[in-house]
N, C-alpha and C positions, 0 to 999 in steps of 0.2 A: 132410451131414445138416442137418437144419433141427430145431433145439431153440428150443421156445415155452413160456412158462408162460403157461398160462392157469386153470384151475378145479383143474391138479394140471400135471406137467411133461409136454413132446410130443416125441418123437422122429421126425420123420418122419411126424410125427400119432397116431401110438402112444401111450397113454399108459405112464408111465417111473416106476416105484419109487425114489427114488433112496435106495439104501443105502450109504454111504460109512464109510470110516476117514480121521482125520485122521495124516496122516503126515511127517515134514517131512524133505523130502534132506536139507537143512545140519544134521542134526544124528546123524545116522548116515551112516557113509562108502560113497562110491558101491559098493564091492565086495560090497555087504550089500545094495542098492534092489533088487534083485530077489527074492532071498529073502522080504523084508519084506514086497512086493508079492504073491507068489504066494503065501502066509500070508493075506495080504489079501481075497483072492478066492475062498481057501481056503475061511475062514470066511460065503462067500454074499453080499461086496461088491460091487458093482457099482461102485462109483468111490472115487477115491483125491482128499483134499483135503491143501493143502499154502498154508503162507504164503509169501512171497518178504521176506527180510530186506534193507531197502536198505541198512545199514549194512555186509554181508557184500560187497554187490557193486559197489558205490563209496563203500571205505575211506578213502579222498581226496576230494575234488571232480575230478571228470573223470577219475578210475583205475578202470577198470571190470574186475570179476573172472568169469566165467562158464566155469572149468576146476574137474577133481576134483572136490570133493565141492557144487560150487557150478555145472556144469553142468543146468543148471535143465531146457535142452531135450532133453537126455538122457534126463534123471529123467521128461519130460513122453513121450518115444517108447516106453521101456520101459513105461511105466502102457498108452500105448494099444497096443503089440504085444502085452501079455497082456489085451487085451479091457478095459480099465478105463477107463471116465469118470476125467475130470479133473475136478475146480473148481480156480482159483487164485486167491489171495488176496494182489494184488499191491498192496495199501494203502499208502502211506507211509510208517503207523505200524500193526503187527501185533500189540502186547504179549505175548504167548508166553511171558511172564517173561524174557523176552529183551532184553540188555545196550539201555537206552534205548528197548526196544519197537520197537526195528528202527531208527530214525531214524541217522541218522549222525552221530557225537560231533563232524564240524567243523561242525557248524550253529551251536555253541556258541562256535566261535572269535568272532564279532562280537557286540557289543551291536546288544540289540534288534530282535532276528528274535522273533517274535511263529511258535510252533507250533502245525500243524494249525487252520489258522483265516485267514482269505482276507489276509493278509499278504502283499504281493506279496513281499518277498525271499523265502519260505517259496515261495509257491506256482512261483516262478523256478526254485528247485531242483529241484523235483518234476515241471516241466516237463524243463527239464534231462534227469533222471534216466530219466523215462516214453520220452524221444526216443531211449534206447539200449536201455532194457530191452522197452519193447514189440514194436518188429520181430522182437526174437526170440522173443514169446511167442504175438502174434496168428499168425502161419502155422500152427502146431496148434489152432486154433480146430476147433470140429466142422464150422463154415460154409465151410471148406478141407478138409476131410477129415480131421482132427485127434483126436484124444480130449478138448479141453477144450471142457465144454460150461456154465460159468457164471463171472463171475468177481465179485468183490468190491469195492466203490466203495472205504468205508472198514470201519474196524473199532471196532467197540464205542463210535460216537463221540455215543449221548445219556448216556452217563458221562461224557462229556469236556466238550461243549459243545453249544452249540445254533446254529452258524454257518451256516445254509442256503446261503450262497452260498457259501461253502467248500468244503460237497460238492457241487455243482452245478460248480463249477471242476472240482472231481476226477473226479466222471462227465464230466465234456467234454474232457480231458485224454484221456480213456482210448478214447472216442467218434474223438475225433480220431487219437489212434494206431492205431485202427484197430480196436478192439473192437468185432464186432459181434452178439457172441453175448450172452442175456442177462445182467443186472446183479442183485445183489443185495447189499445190506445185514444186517446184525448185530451186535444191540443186546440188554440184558438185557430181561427178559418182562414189563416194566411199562410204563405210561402215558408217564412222565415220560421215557424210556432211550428207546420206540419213537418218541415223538415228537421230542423232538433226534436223533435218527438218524436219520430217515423222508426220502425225495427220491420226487418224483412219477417215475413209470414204472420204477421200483427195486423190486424185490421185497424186504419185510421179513421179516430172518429172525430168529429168538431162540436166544440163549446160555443153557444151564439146564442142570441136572442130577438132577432131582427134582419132582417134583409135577407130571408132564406134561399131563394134563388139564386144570388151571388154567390152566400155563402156555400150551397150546395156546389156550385159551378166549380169554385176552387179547390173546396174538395175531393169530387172525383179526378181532381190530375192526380190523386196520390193514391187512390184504394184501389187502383190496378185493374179496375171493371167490376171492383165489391159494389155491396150495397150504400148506400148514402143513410147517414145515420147522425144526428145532433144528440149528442149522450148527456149535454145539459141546454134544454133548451130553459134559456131565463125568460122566468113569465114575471119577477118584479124584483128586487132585490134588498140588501142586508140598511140596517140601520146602524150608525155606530153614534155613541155620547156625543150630542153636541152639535148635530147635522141639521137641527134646527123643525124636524119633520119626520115622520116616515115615508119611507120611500115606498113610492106606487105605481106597477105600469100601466102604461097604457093596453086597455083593455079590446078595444076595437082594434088596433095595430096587433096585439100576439095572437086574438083567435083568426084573424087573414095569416096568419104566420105559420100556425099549427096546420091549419087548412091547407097548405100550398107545402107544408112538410111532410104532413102526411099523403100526399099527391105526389112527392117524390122518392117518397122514402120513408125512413124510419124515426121516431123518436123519444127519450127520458126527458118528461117535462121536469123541470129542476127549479122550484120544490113540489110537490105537489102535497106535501105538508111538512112546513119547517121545523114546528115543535120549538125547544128552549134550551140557549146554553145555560145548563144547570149547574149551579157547583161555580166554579172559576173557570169552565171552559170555553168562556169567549176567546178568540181572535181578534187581531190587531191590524189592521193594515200602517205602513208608515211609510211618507214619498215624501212632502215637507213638513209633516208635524203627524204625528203619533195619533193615531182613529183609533181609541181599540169598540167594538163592536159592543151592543147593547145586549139585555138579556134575553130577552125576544128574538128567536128567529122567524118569525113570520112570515118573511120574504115576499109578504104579496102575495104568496101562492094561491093554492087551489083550493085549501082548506086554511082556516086560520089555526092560530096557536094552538087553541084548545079545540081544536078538530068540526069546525061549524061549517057546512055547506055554505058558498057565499056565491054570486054572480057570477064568478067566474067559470064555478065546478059546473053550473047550469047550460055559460053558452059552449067553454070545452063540451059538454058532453054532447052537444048539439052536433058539432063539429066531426068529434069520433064515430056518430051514427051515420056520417055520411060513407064512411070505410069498414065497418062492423057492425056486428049484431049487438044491440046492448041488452046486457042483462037486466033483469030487474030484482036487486038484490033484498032482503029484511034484513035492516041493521040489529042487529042482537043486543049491540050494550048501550045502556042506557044510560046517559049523561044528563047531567043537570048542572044549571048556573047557579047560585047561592049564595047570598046576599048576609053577611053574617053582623054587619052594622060596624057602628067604633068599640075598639077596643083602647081600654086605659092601661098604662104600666103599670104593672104591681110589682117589678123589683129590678133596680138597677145597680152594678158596680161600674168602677175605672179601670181600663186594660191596666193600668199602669196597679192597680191595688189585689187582683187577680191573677198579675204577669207567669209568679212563680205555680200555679196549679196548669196552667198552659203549654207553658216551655221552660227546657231547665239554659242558663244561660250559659253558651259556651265561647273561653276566653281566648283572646287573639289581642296581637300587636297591631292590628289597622284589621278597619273590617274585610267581610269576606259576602262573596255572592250567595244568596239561596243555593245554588245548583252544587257549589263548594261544602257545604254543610248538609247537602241530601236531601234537601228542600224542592218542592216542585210548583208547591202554589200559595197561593195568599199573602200574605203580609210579613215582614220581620223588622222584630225591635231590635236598633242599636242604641246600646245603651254606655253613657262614659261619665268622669266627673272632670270639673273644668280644674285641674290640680296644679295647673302653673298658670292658667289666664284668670287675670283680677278683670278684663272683662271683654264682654260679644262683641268684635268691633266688624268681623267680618267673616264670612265662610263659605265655602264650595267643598261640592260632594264629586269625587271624581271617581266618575265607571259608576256612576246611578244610574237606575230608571227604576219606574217611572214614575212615582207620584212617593216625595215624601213628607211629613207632617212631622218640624221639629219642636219641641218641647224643652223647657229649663223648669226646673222645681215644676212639673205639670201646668205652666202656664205656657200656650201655645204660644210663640214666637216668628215663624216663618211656614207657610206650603210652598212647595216648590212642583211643577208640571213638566214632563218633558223638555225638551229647552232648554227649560231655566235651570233645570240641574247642571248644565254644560259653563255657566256661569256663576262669579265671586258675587255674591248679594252680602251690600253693606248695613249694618244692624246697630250698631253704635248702642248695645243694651248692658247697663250696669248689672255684675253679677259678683256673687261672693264667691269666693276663690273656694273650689270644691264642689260647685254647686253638679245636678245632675242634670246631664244632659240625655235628650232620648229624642233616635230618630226614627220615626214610623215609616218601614218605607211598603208602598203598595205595589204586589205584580199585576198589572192591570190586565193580561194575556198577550201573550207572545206573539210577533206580531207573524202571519201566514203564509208568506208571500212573497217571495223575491230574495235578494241578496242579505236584507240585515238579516233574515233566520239565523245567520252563526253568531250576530251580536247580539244575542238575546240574555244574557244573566241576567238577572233581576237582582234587587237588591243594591248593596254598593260593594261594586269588586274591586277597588283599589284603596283608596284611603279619602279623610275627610281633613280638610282643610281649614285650620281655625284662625286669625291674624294674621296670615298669611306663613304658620307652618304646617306640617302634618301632626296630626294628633293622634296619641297613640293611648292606649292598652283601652281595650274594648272589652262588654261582656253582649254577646249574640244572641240572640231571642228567637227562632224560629217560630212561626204562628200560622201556620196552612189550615187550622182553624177545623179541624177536621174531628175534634172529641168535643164538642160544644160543649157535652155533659158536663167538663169540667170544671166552667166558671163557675164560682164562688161567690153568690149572691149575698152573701152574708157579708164582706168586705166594703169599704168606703165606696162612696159615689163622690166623682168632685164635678162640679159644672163644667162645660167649657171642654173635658178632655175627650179623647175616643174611648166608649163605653160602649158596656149592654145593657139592651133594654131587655126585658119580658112580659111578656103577655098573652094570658088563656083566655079559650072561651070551651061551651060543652056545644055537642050538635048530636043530635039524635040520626041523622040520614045527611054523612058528608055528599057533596057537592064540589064541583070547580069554582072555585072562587079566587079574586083577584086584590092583593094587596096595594092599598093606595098608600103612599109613602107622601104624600105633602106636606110639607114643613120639616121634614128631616135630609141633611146633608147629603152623605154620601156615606155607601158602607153594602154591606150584606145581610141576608135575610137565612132562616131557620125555620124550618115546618117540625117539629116531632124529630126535630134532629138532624134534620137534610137541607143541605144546603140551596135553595132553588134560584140563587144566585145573585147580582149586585143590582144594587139601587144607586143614583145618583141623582138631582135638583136639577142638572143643566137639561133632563131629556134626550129623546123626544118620548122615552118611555116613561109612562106616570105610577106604571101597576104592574106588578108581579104577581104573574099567574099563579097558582096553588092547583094541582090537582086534585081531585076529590080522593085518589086512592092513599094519596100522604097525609092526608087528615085519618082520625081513626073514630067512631062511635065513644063518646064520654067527652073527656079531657081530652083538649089540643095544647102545645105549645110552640110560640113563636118569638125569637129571640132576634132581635137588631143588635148588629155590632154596626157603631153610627163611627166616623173616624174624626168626621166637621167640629164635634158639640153644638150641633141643632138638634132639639130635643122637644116636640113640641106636646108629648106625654100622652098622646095618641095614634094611631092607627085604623085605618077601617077597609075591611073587607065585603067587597063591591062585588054583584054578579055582570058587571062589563068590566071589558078590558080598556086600556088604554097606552096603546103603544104611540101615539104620537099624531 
C-alpha cells in the first residue's frame, strides 16, 4: 500500500480519516493487546498509536530485549490482523512520564554525553540502537504489506531545544534503516514548540487537549497545506505521589473537542488505555520540587487500568459514529475482577540481615552514583563505619537524590526527600566510635522532561558529609531488586527497619485483582517474582493492580520490600481499584 500526505492522508490515493487510540504494549501485558485492541476498533478506530521505549529494549549497551510484553513485532501483527493502522513512535527519547522518557540510565554512566542534541557520543548510541531495532520494525511498514503506516522522527523536541541538525541526524538515521513510509513530528500548538521541532519534508503535528480550533489555526501555518493532525489529543492526565487526588477531565469539554477535531482533521487520543508503570518505570517531572509519577497510569483515559469500558469509551464512540462506520466487535478474552480477601505474612527478614545474598558490596573512597557502578534502578545501600567520630553531630549528602533512609546499628535515624538532601541536617546522636552506618538511598524515576535529564544520577555521586568533614572508605551495595528469589527468609527480622514481607494464597481460576497496601509505608511489590511496581501512604494511589495473567493456578507469591518499618502484618486483595 502506498500512504502519502498530501492536502489530508492517501491510501492507495483514497483519502484516509485517521482516527487512532494511543495505546502502549510495555505497559499492559501481552495476554491483554488484544482485548485492548478489539476495544479499539470497537469504539470506530481505525489505527492504534504506540511509543517504543529504548530503555526497555536495551537495558545495557548492546543487551537487547524484544520477548513478552516487549515483543513490539507482535503487538505490530495483532494491530494489523484486526484491520488497524499502526503509527510508531520510535524516538530516542518519548517522555510518557516514563522513567528518563525512555532514554537509557547507562548514557549517564560517562561524563559529558551531551542529550538529544547532535553530540556525537549521543547520536553513536542511537545509531547503535536504530541498527537493531529498525529491521525489526521496517518489514511492517505498509510500503511491505504491513499495518504501519507513519512513524515519528522525534518527540516533543521545540520544548526541549532547537538543534536542527540533531533532527535531521534522526530522520537520516531512520531513512537509512530503511523507513520509508511517511515521517512526522510532534510538538506543543505554539510558534516557538512548532518551530524548534519543525524538519523540512516532516509532517508537523500538535500535542493539546483543549481549545482545538485555535489550536488547529496555529498549526496549519507550519504543515504547508498538510493535514491537521493532534497526535496526543489529552483526554485526562498523569498522577504523581502526593497530588492529593487523581486527576480527571472534563468529560463534556474533550467530547466537543474530539467532535470539532474530527471535523477538521485528524486525531491519536492519548491514552486511550494507559495500563501501569511496572517495575520501576515511573517518570518524574521536576520545576520546584521533585513529582515523580504514581504506579497507575490511568490517565483518565478511555479505558481504565485494567482495561474496563467507562463513560467515556461510550460517549467517544458516540462522536466517532458521526465520521465512520462503527463496527460491532466480540471481545474474545475474558476478564474477571477477583477479590482474593486478607492475606497474613508468613515470613519476614531485614534488608540489612539478607544484604550479602542481594548485592556483593563494592569498595570506594566516597560514594559513587548508581549509573557509575552499572546500576539503572531501584535502590542502593551505602554502607560505612563511624571510625574516627565519637558521635552524629551533623550530616549532608552531597550529589544525592532522591529519597534516602539513614540507619546507625539498624536504628533508623534520619529520611531525607529531595530538597533536604541539598542541606546539613543537625542530629546531635551519641554513637560508639565504629559503629555502622547505612544509607538507603531510593531512585524514585528519573525525572522526563526538560533540562534536569542530564542531572539525573541516582544515588550519591560525590561524598557524604559527617561533622562537617568528608567521610571516607565506603562499601556499595547495589539493589535494582531485580532476582527477588534471592532473599533469605531464614535470616533475622528486626522491627522498625526496611524489610520483606511474604505472603501466599492458592486460586483455582486467577483473575485481576487489586493489592490494598493500608497501613504499610512505602516500598515495592512482587507478584510470582515480577515487579508490578511502588507503593507509597502519601497517595493518591491506594491499590496496585495485579493482572490475572501474573498470578498462576495453585500457589501465588507476593513479597513487599516496605523501606518506612510500618508493617501492619497484612494485606488484602480487593476486586476494585483505587487510584485516588
Amino acid at each position: 500500500m502506498k500512504f502519502e500526505i498530501r492536502d489530508s492522508f492517501y491510501a492507495d490515493g483514497k483519502p484516509v480519516q485517521i482516527i487512532s487510540g494511543a495505546f502502549h504494549y510495555f505497559r499492559t501485558v501481552s495476554e491483554y493487546w488484544q482485548d485492548r485492541l478489539e476495544k479499539l476498533k470497537n469504539m470506530g478506530c481505525n489505527t492504534v498509536e504506540t511509543y517504543i521505549p529504548w530503555n526497555l529494549h536495551e537495558p545495557k549497551k548492546g543487551e537487547f530485549h524484544f520477548e513478552g510484553i516487549l515483543d513490539v513485532e507482535s503487538f505490530i501483527r495483532l494491530a494489523g490482523e484486526l484491520g488497524l493502522y499502526v503509527i510508531l513512535r520510535p524516538s530516542p527519547y518519548i517522555c510518557a512520564e516514563w522513567e528518563f522518557g525512555g532514554l537509557p540510565a547507562w548514557l549517564l554512566a560517562a561524563d559529558g554525553v551531551k542529550l538529544r542534541v547532535s553530540d556525537p557520543t549521543f547520536l553513536g548510541h542511537v545509531r547503535d540502537y536504530y541498527q537493531v531495532l529498525l529491521p525489526r520494525l521496517t518489514p511492517w511498514q505498509c510500503t511491505r504489506g504491513g499495518p504501519v503506516i507513519l512513524m515519528q522522527v522525534e518527540n516533543e523536541y521545540g520544548y526541549y531545544a532547537n538543534d536542527r541538525e540533531y533532527l535531521g541526524a534522526i530522520r537520516d538515521l531512520m531513512v537509512e534503516g530503511g523507513v520509508d513510509v511517511p515521517l512526522v513530528t510532534s510538538d506543543g500548538p505554539f510558534p516557538e514548540s512548532l518551530n524548534g521541532g519543525k524538519l523540512p519534508g516532516v509532517l508537523p503535528t500538535g500535542n493539546f487537549g483543549s481549545r482545538t480550533r485555535e489550536r488547529f489555526q496555529t498549526l496549519a501555518q507550519y504543515t504547508e497545506g498538510g493535514p491537521l493532525m493532534c497526535t496526543e489529543f489529552w483526554v485526562g492526565w498523569f498522577d504523581h505521589w502526593g497530588n492529593g487526588g487523581h486527576m480527571r477531565g472534563n468529560l463534556e469539554e474533550s467530547v466537543q473537542d474530539l467532535d470539532k477535531m474530527l471535523e477538521m482533521g485528524h486525531v491519536n487520543i492519548y491514552m486511550f488505555e494507559g495500563g501501569t508503570n511496572f517495575g520501576f518505570m515511573n517518570g518524574s517531572n521536576y520545576y520546584d520540587e521533585l513529582t515523580p509519577d504514581v504506579t497507575s497510569y490511568d490517565y483518565d483515559a478511555v479505558l481504565t487500568e485494567d482495561g474496563q469500558i467507562t463513560e467515556k469509551y461510550r460517549r467517544y464512540r458516540e462522536v466517532i459514529g458521526k465520521y465512520t462506520k462503527l463496527p460491532e466487535m466480540t471481545f474474545s478474552t475474558q476478564i474477571t475482577r477477583k477479590a482474593y480477601g486478607p492475606l497474613q505474612v508468613r515470613d519476614k527478614v531485614s534488608l540489612s540481615s539478607t544484604l550479602d545474598t542481594l548485592s556483593q558490596g563494592i569498595p570506594a573512597i566516597s560514594p559513587q552514583s548508581m549509573e557509575r557502578l552499572g546500576q539503572n534502578y531501584g535502590y542502593i545501600l551505602y554502607r560505612t563505619f563511624l571510625h574516627s567520630e565519637e558521635n552524629l553531630d551533623k550530616i549532608r549528602l552531597w550529589g544525592a537524590n532522591d529519597r534516602a533512609n539513614i540507619l546507625v546499628e539498624d536504628k533508623p535515624v534520619l529520611t531525607l526527600y529531595d530538597r533536604e538532601l541539598l542541606e546539613e541536617h543537625e542530629l546531635h546522636l551519641p554513637v560508639d566510635k565504629g559503629a555502622r552506618m547505612d544509607i538507603l538511598v531510593e531512585n524514585m524515576g528519573r525525572v522526563n522532561f526538560g533540562p534536569r535529564m542530564e542531572q539525573q544520577r541516582k544515588g550519591i555521586d560525590h561524598c557524604v558529609q559527617i561533622n562537617g568533614h568528608m567521610h571516607n572508605h565506603w562499601e556499595q551495595y547495589p539493589l535494582p531488586l531485580d532476582h527477588i528469589e534471592r532473599v533469605d527468609f531464614g535470616r533475622a527480622y528486626l522491627p522498625g527497619t526496611p524489610a520483606f514481607y511474604k505472603f501466599s494464597f492458592e486460586t483455582k481460576e486467577p483473575g485481576d485483582t487489586f493489592l490494598d497496601f493500608a497501613g504499610w509505608g512505602k516500598g515495592c511489590a512482587f507478584v510470582n517474582g515480577c515487579n508490578i511496581g511502588r507503593f507509597w501512604e502519601i497517595g493518591p494511589q491506594r491499590r496496585l493492580y495485579i493482572p490475572a495473567p501474573l498470578l498462576r493456578k495453585g500457589q501465588n507469591e507476593i513479597i513487599l520490600f516496605e523501606t518506612e518499618g510500618k508493617a501492619p502484618g497484612e494485606i488484602v486483595l480487593r476486586d476494585t481499584p483505587d487510584i485516588g
